[in-house]
C-alpha positions as CSV (number, residue, x, y, z in Angstrom):
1,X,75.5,122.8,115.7
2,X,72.2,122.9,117.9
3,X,72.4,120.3,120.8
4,X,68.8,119.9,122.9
5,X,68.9,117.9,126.1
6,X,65.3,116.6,126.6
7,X,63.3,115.0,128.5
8,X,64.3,113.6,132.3
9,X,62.8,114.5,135.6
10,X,61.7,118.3,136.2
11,X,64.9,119.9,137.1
12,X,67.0,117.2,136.1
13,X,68.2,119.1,132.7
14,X,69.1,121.7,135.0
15,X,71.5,119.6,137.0
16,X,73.0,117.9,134.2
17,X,73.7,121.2,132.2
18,X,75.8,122.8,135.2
19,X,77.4,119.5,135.9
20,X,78.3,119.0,132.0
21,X,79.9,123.4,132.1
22,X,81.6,122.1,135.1
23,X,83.7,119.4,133.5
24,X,84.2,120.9,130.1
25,X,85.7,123.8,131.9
26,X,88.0,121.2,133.7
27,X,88.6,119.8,130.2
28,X,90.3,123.4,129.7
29,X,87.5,124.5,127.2
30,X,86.1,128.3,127.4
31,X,82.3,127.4,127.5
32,X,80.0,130.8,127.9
33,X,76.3,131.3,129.1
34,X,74.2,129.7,132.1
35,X,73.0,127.5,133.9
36,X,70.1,127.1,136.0
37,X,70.3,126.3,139.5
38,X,67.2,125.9,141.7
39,X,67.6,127.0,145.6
40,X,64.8,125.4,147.5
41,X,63.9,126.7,151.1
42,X,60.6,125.4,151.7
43,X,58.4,122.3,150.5
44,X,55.3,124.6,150.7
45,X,56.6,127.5,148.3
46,X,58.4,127.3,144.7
47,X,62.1,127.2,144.9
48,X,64.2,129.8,143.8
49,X,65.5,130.0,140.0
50,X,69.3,131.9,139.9
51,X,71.6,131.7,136.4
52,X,74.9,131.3,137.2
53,X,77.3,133.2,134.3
54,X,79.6,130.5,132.9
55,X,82.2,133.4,132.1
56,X,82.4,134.5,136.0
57,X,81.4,134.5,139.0
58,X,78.0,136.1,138.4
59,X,74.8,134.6,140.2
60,X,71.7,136.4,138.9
61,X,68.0,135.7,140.2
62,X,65.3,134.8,137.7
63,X,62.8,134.4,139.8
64,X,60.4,137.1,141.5
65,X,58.1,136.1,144.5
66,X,54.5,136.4,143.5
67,X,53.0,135.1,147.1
68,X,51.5,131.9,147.9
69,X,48.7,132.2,145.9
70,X,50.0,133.2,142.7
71,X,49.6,130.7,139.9
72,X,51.1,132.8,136.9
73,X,54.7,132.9,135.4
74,X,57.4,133.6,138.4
75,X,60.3,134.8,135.9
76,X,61.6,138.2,136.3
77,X,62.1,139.8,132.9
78,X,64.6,142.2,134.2
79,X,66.7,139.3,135.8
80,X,66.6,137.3,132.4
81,X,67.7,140.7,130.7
82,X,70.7,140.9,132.7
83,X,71.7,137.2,132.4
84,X,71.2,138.1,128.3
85,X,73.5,140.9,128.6
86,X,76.4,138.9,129.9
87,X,75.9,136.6,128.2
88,X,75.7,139.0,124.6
89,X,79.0,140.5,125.9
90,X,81.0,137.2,126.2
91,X,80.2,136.6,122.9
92,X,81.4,139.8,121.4
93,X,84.3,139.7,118.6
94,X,87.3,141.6,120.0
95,X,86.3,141.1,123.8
96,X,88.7,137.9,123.5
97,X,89.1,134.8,121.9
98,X,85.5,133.3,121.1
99,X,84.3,130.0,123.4
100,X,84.3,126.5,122.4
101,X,80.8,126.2,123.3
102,X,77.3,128.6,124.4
103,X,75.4,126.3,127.2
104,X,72.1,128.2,127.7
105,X,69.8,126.7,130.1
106,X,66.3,126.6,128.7
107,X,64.6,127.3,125.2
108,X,61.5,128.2,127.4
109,X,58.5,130.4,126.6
110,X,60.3,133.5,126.0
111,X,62.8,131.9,123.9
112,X,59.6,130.5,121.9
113,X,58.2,134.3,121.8
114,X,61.2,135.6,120.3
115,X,63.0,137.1,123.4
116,X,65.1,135.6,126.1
117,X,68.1,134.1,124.7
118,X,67.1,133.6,121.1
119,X,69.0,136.0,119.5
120,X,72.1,135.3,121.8
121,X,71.5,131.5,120.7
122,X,71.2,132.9,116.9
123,X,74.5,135.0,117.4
124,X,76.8,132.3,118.6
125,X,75.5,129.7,115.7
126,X,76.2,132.4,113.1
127,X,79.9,132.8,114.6
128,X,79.8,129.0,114.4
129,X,80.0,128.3,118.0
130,X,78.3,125.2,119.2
131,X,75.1,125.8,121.3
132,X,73.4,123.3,124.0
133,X,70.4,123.9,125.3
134,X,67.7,122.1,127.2
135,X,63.9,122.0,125.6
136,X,61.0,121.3,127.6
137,X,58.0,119.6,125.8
138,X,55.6,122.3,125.4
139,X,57.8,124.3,123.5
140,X,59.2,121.9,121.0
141,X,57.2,123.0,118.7
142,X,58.7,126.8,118.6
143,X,62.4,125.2,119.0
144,X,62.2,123.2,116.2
145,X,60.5,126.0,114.2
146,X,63.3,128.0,115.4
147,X,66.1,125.5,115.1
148,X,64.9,124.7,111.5
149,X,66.3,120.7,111.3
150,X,69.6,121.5,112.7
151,X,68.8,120.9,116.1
152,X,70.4,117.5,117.5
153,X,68.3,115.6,120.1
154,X,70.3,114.1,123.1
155,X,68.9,112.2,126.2
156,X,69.1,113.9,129.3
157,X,72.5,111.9,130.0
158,X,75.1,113.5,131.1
159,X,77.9,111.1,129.2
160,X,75.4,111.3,126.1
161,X,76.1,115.1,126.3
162,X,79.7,115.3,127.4
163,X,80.1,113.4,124.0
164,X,78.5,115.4,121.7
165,X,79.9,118.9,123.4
166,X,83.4,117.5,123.1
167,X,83.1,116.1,119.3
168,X,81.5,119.9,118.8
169,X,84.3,121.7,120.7
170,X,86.9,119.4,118.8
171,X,85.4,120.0,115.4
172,X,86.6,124.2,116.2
173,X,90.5,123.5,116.7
């Protein structure tokens, strides 16, 4: 199953995801992937985007400082790559037992463009692990495309999605 947090306040999905990883691991289930967490150090400059790797202790930057100025895209395609990799990895048959649930912060625009963690999303539904991800409006479009009906809508509520994570984890034991 496909769970999509949506809507909420900008960064708001964000928070909810890493507090929803947080108590599902206290619930004792193995929950893999990322979570976004935003630093911010200055009101006049963009904050700073790191993934935090839900199978360690792994804090990578996503982010790249363009300079004041800059209006274009801040990710840092070697950063995302890396987060992917980890992420692949705890995924692989063999390494260990598989996890009850991928979290995976954002279908964003390289998720929409094929990259990112589309195929990692792709890999875990095929080993029928449970996936929840947060979709931002202006690529709903590509997610649904990509999610192809299965994809379950949930309010950006973090009882909403403890619910549906834990009647998705249940449904594998």
């Amino acid at each position: 199953m496909l769970g999509y947090v949506t809507g909420g306040e900008r960064g708001q999905a964000d928070l909810v995801l890493a507090e929803v990883a947080a108590e599902l691991r206290r619930a004792g289930l193995s929950v893999a992937g990322v979570v976004q967490v935003n630093e911010e150090f200055d009101p006049a400059r963009r904050c700073h985007m790191d993934l935090h790797v839900l199978t360690g202790a792994e804090v990578i930057r996503i982010s790249q400082s363009l300079g004041s100025l800059a209006t274009g895209c801040r990710l840092d395609p070697a950063g995302l790559a890396q987060a992917v990799g980890m992420v692949e990895r705890a995924l692989e048959i063999g390494q260990s037992a598989l996890p009850d649930l991928l979290i995976v912060n954002k279908f964003g625009r390289q998720e929409a463009e094929g990259r990112g963690f589309r195929p990692v999303i792709g890999q875990a539904l095929a080993a029928g692990i449970p996936v929840l991800t947060a979709v931002n409006a202006g690529y709903q479009a590509a997610f649904d495309e990509f999610a192809e009906g299965f994809g379950v809508a949930l309010t950006c509520s973090r009882d909403v999605i403890l619910q549906f994570c834990m009647s998705q984890a249940k449904g594998l034991k």
